[in-house]
C-alpha positions in Angstrom: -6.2 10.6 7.0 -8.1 7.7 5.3 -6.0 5.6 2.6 -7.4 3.5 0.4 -5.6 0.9 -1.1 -7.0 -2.0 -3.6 -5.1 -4.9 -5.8 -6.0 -6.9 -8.1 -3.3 -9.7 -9.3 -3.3 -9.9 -13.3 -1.3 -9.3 -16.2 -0.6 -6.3 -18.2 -4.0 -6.4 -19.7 -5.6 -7.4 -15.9 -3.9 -6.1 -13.1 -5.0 -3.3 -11.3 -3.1 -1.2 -8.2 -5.5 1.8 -7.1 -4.8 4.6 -4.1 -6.4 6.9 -2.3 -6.1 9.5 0.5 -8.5 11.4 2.1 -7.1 14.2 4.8 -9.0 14.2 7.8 -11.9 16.9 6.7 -11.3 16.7 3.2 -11.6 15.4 -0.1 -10.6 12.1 -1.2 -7.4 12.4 -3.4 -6.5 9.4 -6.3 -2.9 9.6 -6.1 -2.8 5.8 -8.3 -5.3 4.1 -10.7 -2.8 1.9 -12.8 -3.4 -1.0 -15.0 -0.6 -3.0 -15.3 1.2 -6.2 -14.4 1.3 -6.8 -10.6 2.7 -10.6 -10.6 5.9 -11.5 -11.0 6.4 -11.9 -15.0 7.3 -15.3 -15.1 3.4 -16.5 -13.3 1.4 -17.7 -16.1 -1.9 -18.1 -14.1 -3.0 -15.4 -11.6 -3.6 -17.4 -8.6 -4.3 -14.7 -5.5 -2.0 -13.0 -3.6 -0.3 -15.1 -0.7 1.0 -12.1 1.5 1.1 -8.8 0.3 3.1 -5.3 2.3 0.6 -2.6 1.0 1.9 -0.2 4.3 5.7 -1.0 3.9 7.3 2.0 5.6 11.3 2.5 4.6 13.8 4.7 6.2 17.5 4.7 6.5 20.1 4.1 9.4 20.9 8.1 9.1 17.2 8.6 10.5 16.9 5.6 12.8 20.5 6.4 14.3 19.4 9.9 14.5 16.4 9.0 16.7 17.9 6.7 18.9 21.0 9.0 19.4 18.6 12.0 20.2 16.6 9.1 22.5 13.8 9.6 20.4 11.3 7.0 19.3 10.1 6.8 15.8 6.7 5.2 15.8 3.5 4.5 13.2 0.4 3.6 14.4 -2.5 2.2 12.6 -6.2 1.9 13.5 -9.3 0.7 12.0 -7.5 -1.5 9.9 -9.9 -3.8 7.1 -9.8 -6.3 4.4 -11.7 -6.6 2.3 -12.0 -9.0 -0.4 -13.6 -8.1 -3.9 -14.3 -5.0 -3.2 -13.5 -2.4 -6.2 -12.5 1.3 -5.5 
């Protein structure tokens, strides 16, 4: 699948988080298009994004004990990874 991801730091009135899937052979999906804050509340000026975890993947220790018990490995892989910058969805 394809996934689509864009931010946009701002306010209430500015920010912007917008997401997309598209199966492999299929149509694209919005699953977000939200305007709403995406700063912490007490920034006053929007001044870019210093790191950001768009692909943070959680679990518990039930699943990761689980695999390891089983000797099982419990992987992600990405490919064709891009940044771009100022590019709307």
């Amino acid at each position: 699948m394809e996934i689509e991801i864009y931010i946009k730091e701002g306010d209430s009135e500015n920010g912007r988080f917008y997401m997309s899937v598209t199966p492999e052979g299929g149509t694209k999906q919005i699953l977000f298009d939200i305007s709403n804050t995406t700063h912490h509340p007490k920034e006053k000026c929007a001044d870019g994004f210093t790191h950001f975890e768009a692909m943070k993947i959680y679990t518990s220790d039930d699943n990761i004990n689980y695999m390891n018990e089983a000797n099982k490995e419990l992987s992600i892989f990405w490919d064709d990874w891009e940044i771009h910058v100022n590019k709307e969805p």
